[in-house]
C-alpha angles and dihedrals in degrees: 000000000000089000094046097049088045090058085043093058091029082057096038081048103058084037086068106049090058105050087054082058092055111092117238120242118266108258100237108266109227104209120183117217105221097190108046095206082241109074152335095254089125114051133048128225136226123189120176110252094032146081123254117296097004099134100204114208087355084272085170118049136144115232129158100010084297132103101231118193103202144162103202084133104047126100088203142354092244093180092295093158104173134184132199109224119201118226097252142051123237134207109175126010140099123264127216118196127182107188144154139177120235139187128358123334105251120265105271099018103140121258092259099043088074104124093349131137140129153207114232124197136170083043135142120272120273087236091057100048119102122247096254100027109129095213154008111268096243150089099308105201099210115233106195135170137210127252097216103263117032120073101247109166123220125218096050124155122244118181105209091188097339139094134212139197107242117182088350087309133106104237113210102180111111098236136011134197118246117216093253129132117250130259126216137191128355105321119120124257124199121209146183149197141173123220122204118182122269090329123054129031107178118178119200138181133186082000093299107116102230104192133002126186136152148222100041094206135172114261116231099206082069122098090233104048093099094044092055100027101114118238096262093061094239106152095195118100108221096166139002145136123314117214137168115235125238105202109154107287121104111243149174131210107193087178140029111170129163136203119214116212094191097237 
């Protein structure tokens, strides 16, 4: 019997060791789809000069499965920035973007504004921006393209009214580069980034993360830093709206998902 209870552990032994070896099954990611590929029923637009939800030109539009930003009737582009708002905050989730730009940039779009949009998150609501006011205060998550010829990384962080800790440091500058390749032309690009809260921001493409800070927070040298500062004085941004830019260029998201981590 003592022979036979020894094989029996030595087996339930090396059992067990196998089976730690054997991957466990991916627990079913449930992504939201924020753009339906059908309509725009679920977001609101701001464009500076004009009231909620007057969509000028019909900058934003939905053909072909796909959410176009485009100027076709526009004279000129006038600083017209505009953002597409949807309907509800996050805190904590995961975001998933396929873009590219397309066409000519629009007749008075700024130097820097080629091939340049962005998703912002952690931003103010659409009903509480000003008429004229450019941008959302919020973490603006820099889409770039190429220009055929010159490295220019995507994915970049820019701060309209807002700071960040980079490397255990508040960083004050308004934009900084990720580590990402360039690309050019107009082929599409998928990106990701996970939000945590009011602690980590990690941007990833092609599953390299390309930048990573911390404590999104509210900057108090900004015009609008009173206005949106909470009651209880807390400078650090833990949830907000999320919007697509309208710039100039001309630019299609053929996906916008989100994953929910449930904070």
């Amino acid at each position: 019997m003592k022979k036979i209870s020894v094989k029996l552990s030595f087996f339930v032994l090396i059992l067990g060791s196998i089976l730690a070896c054997v991957p466990a099954k991916p627990k079913n990611e449930a992504w939201i789809q924020l753009f339906n590929g059908k309509d725009l029923n679920d977001w609101n637009i701001k464009i500076k000069g004009f009231p909620l939800n007057e969509n000028f030109g019909n900058t934003f539009r939905v053909e072909d499965s796909l959410l176009k930003v485009r100027y076709d009737r526009y004279e000129s582009f006038d600083g017209h920035f505009g953002h597409i708002f949807y309907k509800h905050p996050f805190s904590h989730y995961k975001i998933r973007v396929e873009y590219r730009f397309v066409g000519n940039q629009t007749p008075g779009g700024a130097g820097w504004a080629f091939r340049n949009s962005g998703i912002m998150i952690h931003g103010q609501s659409a009903e509480s921006m000003e008429l004229n006011q450019d941008f959302p205060v919020s973490i603006e998550l820099q889409l770039l393209g190429g220009n055929g010829k010159d490295e220019r990384s995507t994915l970049n962080l820019c701060t309209p009214g807002t700071n960040i800790v980079l490397n255990g440091k508040l960083w004050t500058e308004h934009c900084i580069n990720s580590l990402s390749k360039t690309y050019h032309g107009d082929q599409w690009v998928t990106v990701e980034v996970e939000v945590q809260g009011d602690s980590i921001i990690r941007h990833t493409i092609d599953g390299k993360t390309v930048l990573e800070y911390t404590k999104p927070q509210l900057d108090e040298r900004e015009q609008y830093f009173v206005k949106l500062l909470p009651p209880d004085k807390n400078k650090l941004l833990s949830k907000g709206s999320i919007s697509l830019q309208a710039e100039s260029h001309p630019i299609d998201f053929r996906k916008v998902e989100l994953l929910n981590l449930g904070k």
